[in-house]
N, C-alpha and C positions, 0 to 999 in steps of 0.2 A: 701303534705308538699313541693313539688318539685314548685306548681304554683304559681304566686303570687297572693298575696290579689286581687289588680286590675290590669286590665288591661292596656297598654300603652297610649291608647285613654282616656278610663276614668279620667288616673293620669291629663294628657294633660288638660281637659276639667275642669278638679277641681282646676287644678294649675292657669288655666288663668283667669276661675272664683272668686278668692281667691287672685289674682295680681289684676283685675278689682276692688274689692271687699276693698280692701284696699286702693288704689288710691281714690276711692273716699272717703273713709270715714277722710285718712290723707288731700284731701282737703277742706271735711268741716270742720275738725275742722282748718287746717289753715285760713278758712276763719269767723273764732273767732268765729261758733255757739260751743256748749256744748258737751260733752262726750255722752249725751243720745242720741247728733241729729248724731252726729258724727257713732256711734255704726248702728245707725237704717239706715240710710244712705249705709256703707257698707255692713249690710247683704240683704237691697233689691236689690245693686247693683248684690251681688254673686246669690240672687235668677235669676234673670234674665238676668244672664252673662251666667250662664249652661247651659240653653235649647239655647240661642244666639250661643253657642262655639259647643256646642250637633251638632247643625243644620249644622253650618259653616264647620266642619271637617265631617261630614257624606254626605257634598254639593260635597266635591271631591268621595267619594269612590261610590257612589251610580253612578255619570256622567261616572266614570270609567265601572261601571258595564252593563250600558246602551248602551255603544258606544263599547264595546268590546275590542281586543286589537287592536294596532294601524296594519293595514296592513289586517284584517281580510275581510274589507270588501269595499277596495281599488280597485277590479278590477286585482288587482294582484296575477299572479297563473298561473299555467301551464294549463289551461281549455284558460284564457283571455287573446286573445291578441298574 
């Protein structure tokens, strides 16, 4: 009961997918196609705004985990120098 539904990432990923996802569909319909194109329009943009946002914010924590932390492997230390 204590955890939430989703996680902070996840929320992130869904919300910008769903901001994308809308952006487009308010400018097709500004650009005078129909409700139907309008509708279809934003939900391929949210399909393919999530795996885009998935990628983009797992692009930092994976480089993070690759390169370790800053200073680890600098040469700096009581052995170097």
């Amino acid at each position: 009961m204590d955890q939430p539904l989703l996680s902070l990432r996840t929320t992130l990923v869904l919300l910008l997918a769903l901001l994308a996802g809308a952006a487009a569909g308010g400018l097709t319909a500004l650009a005078g196609e129909g409700t139907p194109h309008s509708l279809l329009a934003a939900l391929a943009t949210v399909g393919l705004a999530v795996p885009f946002f998935n990628h983009l914010i797992a692009a930092e924590d994976s480089q993070d985990r690759q390169h370790g932390h800053a200073g680890s492997q600098t040469g700096e230390g009581e052995n170097n120098g």
